[in-house]
C-alpha positions as CSV (number, residue, x, y, z in Angstrom):
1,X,3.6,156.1,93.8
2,X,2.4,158.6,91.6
3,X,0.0,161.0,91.6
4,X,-1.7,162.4,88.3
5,X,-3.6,165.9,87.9
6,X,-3.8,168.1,85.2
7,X,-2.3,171.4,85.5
8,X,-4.9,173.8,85.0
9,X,-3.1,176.3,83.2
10,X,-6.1,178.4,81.7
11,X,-6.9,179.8,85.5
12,X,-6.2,182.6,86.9
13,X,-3.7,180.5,88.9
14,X,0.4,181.0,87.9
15,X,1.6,177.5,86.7
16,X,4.5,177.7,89.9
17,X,1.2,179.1,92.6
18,X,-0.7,176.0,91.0
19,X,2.2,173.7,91.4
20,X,2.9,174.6,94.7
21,X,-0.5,174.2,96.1
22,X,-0.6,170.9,94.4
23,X,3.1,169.9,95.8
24,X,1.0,171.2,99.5
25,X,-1.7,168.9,99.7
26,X,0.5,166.1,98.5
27,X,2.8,166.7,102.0
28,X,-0.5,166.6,103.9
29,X,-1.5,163.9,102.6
30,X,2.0,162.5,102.7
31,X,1.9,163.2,107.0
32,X,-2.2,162.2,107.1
33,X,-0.9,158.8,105.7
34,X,2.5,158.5,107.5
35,X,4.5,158.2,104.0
36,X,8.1,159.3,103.4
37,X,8.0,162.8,102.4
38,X,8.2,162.8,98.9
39,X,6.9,159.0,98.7
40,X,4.4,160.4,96.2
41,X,6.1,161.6,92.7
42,X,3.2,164.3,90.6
43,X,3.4,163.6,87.1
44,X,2.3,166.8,85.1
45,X,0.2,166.0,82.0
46,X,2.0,168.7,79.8
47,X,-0.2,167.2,76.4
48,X,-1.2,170.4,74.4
49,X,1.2,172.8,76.3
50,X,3.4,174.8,74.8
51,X,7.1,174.4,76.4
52,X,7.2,178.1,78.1
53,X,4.8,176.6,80.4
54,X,6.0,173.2,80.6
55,X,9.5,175.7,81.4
56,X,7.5,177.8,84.3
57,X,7.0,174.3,85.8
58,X,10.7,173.0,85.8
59,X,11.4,176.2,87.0
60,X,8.9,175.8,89.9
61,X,10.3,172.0,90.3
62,X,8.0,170.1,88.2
63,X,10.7,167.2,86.9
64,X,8.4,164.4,85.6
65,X,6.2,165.3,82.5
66,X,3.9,162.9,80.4
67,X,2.6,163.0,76.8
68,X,0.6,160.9,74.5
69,X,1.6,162.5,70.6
70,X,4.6,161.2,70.2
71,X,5.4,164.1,68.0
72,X,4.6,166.8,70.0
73,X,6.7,165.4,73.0
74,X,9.9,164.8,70.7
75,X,9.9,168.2,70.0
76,X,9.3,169.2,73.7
77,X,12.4,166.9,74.7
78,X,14.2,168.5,72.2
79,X,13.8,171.6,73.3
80,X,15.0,171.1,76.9
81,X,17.8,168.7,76.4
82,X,19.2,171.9,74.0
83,X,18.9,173.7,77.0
84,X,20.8,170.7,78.9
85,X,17.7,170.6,81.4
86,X,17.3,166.3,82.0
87,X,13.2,166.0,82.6
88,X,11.5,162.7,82.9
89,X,9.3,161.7,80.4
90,X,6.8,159.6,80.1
91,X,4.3,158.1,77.8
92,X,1.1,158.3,78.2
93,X,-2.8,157.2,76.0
94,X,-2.5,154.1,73.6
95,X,0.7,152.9,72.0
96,X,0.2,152.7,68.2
97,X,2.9,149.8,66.9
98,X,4.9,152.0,64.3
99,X,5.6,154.8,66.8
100,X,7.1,152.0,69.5
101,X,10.6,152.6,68.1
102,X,10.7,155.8,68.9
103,X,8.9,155.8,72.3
104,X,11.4,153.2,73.6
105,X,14.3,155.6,72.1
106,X,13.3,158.8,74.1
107,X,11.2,158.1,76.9
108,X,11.6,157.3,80.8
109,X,8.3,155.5,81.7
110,X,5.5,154.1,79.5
111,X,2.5,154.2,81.5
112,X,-0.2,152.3,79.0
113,X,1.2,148.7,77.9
114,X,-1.8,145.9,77.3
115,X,0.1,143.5,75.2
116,X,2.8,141.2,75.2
117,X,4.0,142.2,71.7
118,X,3.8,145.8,73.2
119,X,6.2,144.6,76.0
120,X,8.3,142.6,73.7
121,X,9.0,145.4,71.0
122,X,9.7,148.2,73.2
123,X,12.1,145.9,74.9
124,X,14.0,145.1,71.4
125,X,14.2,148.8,70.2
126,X,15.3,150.4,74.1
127,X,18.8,151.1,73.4
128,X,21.6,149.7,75.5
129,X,23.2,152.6,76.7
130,X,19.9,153.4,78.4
131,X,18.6,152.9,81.6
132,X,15.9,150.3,81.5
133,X,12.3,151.3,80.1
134,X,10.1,151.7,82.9
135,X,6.1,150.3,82.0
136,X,3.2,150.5,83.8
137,X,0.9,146.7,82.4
138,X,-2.8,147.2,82.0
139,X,-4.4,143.9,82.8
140,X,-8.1,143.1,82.4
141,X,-8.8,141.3,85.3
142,X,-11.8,139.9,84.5
């Protein structure tokens, strides 16, 4: 299960005293519902951040991060695996077809497919030597 908030970083808050509140409520939550501790993962929206504060959050034992420009998150991934810290990354917003290659190259999860053909390509261009692609379908029930 996971659990999405946006880190409020503009407060007065520190991002680790904002994490950890957040990381507080979810164990209370976690015990009010008789889960597993740590049953719920938080994924940190880190779109628009810059990575010093994406880095006070791994620091504070934030792991899983998602973004939505592909470009901005390459260069974010980048910047951590230089630093040999492994994150988990996800993708996040809608999937535009000549950027699938390269979301099914460097990311963990992809948390927005509503095609078939979606499915399909990120399937073809996941490499091999990679653990499988994780998705999250959207289906119109209706």
């Amino acid at each position: 299960l996971l659990f999405y908030r946006q880190l409020n970083i503009g407060n007065r808050m520190s991002v680790s005293n904002n994490l950890c509140s957040i990381q507080t409520q979810l164990k209370q939550l976690e015990k009010l519902y008789h889960k597993k501790e740590h049953f719920v993962t938080l994924l940190a929206v880190s779109k628009g951040q810059s990575v010093e504060k994406i880095a006070e959050a791994v620091e504070a034992g934030q792991k899983s991060f998602a973004e939505n420009y592909v470009q901005e998150a390459l260069a974010k991934m980048k910047w951590f695996e230089e630093k040999g810290i492994d994150l988990d990354w996800h993708f996040i917003g809608k999937i535009q077809s000549n950027k699938i290659p390269t979301i099914a190259k460097h990311f963990s999860w992809v948390q927005s497919v509503s095609h078939l053909k979606q499915a399909e390509l990120l399937n073809k261009f996941r490499l091999n030597e990679l653990p499988p692609l994780q998705i999250c379908l959207q289906i119109n029930i209706s």
